[in-house]
N, CA, C and O of each residue as an XYZ file, in Angstrom:
448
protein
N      24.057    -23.100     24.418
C      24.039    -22.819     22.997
C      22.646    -22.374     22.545
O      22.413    -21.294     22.001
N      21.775    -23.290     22.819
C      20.156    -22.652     22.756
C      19.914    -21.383     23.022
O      19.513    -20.462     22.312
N      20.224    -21.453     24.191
C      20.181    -20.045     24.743
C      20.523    -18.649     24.088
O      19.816    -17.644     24.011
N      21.966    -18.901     23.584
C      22.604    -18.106     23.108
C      21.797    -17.237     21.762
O      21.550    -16.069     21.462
N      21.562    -18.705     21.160
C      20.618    -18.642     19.933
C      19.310    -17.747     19.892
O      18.934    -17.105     18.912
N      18.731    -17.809     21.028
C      17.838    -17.251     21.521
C      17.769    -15.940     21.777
O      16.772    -15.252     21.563
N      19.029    -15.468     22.335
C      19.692    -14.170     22.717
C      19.270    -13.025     21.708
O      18.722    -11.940     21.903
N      19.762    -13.712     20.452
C      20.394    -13.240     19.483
C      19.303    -13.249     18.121
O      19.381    -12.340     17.295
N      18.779    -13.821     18.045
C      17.558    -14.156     17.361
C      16.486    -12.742     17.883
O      16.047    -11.947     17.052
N      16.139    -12.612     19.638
C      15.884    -12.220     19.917
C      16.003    -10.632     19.768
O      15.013     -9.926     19.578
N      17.263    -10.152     19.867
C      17.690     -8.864     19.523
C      17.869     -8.439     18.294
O      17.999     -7.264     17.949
N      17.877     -9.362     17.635
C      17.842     -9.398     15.944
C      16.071     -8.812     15.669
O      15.718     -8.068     14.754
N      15.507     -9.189     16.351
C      14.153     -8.835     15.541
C      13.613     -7.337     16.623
O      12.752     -6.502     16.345
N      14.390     -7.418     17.743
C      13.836     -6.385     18.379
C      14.837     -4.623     17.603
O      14.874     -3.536     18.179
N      15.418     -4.927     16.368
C      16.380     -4.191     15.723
C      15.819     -3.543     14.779
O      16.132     -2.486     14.231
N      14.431     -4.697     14.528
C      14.106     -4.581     12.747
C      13.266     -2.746     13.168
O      12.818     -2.156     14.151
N      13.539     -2.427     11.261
C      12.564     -1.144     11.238
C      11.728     -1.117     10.914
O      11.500     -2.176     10.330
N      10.513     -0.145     10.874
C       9.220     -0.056     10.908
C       9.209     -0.653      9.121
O      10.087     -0.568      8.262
N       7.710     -1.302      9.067
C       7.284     -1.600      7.674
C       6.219     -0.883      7.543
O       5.390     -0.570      8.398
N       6.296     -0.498      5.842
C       5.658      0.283      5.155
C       4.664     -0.111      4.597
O       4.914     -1.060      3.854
N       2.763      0.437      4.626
C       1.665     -0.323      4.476
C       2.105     -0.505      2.616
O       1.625     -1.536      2.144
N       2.706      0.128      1.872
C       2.759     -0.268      0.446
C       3.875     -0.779      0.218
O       4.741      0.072      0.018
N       4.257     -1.938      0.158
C       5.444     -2.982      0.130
C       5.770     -3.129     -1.384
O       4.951     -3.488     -2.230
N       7.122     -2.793     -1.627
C       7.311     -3.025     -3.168
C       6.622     -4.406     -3.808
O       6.053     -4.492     -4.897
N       6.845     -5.510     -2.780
C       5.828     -7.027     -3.402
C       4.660     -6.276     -3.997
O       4.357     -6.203     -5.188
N       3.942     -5.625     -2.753
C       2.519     -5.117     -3.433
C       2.391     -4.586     -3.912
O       1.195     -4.302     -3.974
N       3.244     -3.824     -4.774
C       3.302     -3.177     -6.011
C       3.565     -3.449     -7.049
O       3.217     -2.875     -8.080
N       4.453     -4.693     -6.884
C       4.561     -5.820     -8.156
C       3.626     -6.134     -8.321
O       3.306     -6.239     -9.505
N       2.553     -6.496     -7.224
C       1.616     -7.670     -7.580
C       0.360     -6.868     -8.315
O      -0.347     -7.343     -9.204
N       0.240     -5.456     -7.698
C      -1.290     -5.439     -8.751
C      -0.592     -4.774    -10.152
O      -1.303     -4.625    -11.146
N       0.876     -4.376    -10.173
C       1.247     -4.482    -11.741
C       0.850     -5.958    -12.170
O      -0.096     -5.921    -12.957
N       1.247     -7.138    -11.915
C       1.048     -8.242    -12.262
C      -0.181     -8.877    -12.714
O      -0.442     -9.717    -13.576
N      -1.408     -7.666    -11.163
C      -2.419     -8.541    -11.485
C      -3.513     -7.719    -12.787
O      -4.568     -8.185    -13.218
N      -2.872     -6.427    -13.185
C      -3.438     -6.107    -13.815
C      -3.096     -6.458    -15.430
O      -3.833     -5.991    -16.298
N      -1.877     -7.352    -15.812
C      -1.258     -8.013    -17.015
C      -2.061     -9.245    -16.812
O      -2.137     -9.948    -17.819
N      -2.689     -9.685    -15.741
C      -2.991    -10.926    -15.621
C      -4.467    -10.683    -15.901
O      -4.876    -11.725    -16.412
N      -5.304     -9.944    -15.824
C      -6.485     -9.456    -15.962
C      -6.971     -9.001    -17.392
O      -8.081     -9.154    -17.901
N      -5.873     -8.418    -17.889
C      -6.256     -8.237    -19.510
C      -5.593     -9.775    -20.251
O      -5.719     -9.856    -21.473
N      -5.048    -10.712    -19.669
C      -4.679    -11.871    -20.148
C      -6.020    -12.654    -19.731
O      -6.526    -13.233    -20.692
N      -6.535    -12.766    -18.824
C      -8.345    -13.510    -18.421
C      -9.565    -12.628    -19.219
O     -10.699    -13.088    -19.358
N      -9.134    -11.223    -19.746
C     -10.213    -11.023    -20.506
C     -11.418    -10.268    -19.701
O     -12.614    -10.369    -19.974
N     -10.893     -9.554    -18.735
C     -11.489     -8.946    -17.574
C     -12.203     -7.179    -18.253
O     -12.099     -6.588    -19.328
N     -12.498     -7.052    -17.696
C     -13.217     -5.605    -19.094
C     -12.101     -4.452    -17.974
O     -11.610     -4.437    -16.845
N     -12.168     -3.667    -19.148
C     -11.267     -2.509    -19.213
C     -11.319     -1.880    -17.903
O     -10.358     -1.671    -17.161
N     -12.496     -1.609    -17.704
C     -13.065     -0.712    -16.682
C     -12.369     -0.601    -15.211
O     -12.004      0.357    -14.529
N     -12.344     -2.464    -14.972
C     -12.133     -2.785    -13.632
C     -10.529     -2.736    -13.898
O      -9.721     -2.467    -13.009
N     -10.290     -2.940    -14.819
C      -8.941     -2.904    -15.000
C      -7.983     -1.453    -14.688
O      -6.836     -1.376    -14.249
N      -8.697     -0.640    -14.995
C      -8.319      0.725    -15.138
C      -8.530      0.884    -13.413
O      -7.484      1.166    -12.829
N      -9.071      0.819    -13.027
C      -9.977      0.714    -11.354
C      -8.440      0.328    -10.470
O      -7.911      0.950     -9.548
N      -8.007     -0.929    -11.159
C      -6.535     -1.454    -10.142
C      -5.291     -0.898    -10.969
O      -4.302     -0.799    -10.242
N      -5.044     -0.473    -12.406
C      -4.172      0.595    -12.638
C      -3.880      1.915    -11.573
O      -2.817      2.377    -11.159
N      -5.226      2.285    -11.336
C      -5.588      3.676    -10.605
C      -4.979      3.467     -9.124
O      -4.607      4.294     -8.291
N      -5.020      1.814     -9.101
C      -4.294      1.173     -7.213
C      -3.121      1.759     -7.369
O      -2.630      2.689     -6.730
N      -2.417      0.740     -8.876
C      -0.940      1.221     -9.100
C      -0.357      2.240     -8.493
O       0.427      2.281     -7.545
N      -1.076      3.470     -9.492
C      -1.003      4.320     -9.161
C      -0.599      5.209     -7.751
O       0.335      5.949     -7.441
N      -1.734      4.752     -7.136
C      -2.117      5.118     -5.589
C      -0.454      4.715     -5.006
O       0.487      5.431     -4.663
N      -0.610      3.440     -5.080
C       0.979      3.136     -4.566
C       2.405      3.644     -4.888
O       3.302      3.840     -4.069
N       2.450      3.812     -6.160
C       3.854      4.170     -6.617
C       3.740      5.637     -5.672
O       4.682      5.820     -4.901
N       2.633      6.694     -5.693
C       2.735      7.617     -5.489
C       3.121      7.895     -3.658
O       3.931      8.692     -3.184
N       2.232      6.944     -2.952
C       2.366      6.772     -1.424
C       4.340      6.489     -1.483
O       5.084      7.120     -0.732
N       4.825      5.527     -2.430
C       6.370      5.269     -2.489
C       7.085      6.896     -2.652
O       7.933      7.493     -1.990
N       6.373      7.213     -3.736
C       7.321      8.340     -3.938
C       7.033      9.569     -3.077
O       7.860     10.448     -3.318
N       6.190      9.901     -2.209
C       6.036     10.400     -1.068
C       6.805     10.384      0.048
O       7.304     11.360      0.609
N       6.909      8.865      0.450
C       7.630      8.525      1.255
C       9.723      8.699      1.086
O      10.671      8.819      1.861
N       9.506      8.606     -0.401
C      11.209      8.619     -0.328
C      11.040     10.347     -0.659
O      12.190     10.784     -0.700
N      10.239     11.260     -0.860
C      10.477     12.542     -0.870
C      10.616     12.735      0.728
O      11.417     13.647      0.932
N      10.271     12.361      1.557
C      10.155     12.668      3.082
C      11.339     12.505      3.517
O      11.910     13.274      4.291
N      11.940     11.160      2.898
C      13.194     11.148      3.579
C      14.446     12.186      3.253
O      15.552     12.181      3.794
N      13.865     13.251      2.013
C      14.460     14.101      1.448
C      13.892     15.467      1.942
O      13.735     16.591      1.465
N      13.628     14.750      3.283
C      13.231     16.477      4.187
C      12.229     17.300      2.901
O      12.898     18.275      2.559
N      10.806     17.265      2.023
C      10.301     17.673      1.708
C       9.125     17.953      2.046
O       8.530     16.893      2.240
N       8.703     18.515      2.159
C       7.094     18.503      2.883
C       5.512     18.802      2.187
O       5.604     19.597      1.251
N       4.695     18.531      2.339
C       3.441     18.618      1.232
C       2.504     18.842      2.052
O       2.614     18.513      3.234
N       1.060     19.642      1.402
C       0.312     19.789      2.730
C      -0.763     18.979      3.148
O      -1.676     19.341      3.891
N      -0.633     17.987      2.695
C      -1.420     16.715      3.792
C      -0.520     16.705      5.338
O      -1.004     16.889      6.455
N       0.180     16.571      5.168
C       1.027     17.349      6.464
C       0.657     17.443      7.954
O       0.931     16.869      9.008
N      -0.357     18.797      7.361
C      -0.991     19.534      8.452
C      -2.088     18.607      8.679
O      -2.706     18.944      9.689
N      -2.452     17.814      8.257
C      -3.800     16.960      8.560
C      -3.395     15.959      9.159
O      -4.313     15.364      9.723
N      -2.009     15.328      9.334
C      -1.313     13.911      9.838
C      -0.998     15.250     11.326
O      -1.219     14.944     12.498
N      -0.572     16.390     10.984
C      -0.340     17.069     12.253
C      -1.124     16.927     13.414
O      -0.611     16.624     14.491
N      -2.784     17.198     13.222
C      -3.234     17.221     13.549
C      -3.548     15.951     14.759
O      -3.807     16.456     15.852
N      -3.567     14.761     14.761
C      -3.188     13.683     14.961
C      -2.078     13.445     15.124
O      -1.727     12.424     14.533
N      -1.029     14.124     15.892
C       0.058     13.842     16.669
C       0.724     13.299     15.233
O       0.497     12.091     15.293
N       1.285     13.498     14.227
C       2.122     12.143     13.267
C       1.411     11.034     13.253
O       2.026     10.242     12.540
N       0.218     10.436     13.753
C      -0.062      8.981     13.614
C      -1.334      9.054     12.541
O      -1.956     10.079     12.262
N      -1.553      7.810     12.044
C      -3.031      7.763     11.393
C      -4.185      7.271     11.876
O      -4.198      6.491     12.828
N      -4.914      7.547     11.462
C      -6.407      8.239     12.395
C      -7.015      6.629     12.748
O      -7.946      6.574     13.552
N      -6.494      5.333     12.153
C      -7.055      4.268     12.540
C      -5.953      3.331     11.725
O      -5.278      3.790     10.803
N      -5.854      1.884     12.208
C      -4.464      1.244     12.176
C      -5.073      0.859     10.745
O      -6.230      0.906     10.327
N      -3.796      0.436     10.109
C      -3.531     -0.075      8.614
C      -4.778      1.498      8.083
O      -5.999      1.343      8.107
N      -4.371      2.335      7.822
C      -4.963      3.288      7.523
C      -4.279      3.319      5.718
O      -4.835      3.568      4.649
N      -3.253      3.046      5.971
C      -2.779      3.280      4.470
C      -3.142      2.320      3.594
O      -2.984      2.515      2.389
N      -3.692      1.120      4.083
C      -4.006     -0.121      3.276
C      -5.558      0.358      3.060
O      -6.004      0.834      2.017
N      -6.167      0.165      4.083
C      -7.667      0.509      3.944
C      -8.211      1.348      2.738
O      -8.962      1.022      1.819
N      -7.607      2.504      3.027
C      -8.035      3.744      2.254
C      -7.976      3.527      0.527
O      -8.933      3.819     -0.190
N      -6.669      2.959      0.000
C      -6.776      3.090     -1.279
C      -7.547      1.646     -1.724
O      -7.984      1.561     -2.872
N      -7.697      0.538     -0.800
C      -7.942     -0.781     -1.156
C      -9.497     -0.849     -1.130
O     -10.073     -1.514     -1.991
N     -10.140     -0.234     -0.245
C     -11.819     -0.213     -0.316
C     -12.240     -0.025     -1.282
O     -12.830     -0.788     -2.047
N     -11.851      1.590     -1.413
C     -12.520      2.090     -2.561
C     -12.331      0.797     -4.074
O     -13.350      0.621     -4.743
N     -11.461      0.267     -4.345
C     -11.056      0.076     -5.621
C     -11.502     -1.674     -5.514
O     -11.409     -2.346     -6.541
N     -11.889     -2.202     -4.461
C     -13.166     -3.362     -4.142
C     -14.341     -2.879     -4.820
O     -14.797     -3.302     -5.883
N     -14.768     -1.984     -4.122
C     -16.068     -1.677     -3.937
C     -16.663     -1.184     -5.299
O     -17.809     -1.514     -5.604
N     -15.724     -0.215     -6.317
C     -16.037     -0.062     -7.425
C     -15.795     -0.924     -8.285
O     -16.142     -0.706     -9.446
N     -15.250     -1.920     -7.996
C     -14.862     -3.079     -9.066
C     -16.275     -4.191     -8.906
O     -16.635     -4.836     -9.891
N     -16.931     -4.307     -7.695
C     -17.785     -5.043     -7.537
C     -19.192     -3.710     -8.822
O     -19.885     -4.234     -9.694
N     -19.221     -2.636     -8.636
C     -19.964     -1.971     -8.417
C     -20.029     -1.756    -10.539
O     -21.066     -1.626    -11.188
N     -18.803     -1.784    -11.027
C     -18.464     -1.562    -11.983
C     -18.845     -3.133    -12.877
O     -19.173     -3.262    -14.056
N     -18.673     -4.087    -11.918
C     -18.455     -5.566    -12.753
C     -19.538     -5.649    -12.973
O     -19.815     -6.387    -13.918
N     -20.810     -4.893    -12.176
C     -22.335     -5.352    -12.466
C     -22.767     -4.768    -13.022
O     -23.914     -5.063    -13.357
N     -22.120     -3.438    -13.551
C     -22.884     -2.601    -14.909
C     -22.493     -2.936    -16.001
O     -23.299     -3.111    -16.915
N     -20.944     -3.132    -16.197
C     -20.599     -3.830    -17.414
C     -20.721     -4.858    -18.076
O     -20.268     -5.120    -19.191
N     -21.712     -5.825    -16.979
C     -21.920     -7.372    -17.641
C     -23.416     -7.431    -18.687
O     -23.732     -8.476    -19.255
């Protein structure tokens, strides 16, 4: 019976499909965290900074479900270039998440 359990458990996860670096959670959450930020009284600036994340994400979403609609755009040719893969792992997290650290640190110390 263990065994079985095991079997099956097993092939169950060797089934699953690829996950996507912008996860609808994480798109709830910096909507959330940016209602939660003008509720703490956080200045506009930085606020606008993780709107601009929003942003970033809904758009990587709606990219992605245009793809599955056989559409094509020309960043394209630059993922071409690189066989389909990205140029270094969690590439899609990195890219929009640095920047919008780094100016929030960068932004919090001019505005204070």
């Amino acid at each position: 019976m263990k065994k079985t359990l095991i079997i099956i458990f097993s092939l169950y996860l060797l089934s699953l499909t690829n996950a996507f670096a912008f996860c609808p959670v994480c798109t709830v959450a910096v909507g959330a965290g940016v209602g939660l930020s003008r509720w703490l009284g956080i200045n506009d600036t930085i606020t606008g900074l993780w709107i601009g994340g929003l942003t970033v994400s809904i758009s990587a979403w709606t990219l992605n479900w245009l793809a599955t609609k056989n559409k094509t755009f020309p960043y394209q040719k630059i993922k071409e270039k690189n066989d389909g893969h990205s140029h270094f792992p969690f590439e899609k997290v990195v890219l929009p998440v640095a920047p919008l650290i780094v100016l929030s640190f960068i932004f919090g110390f001019i505005t204070k």
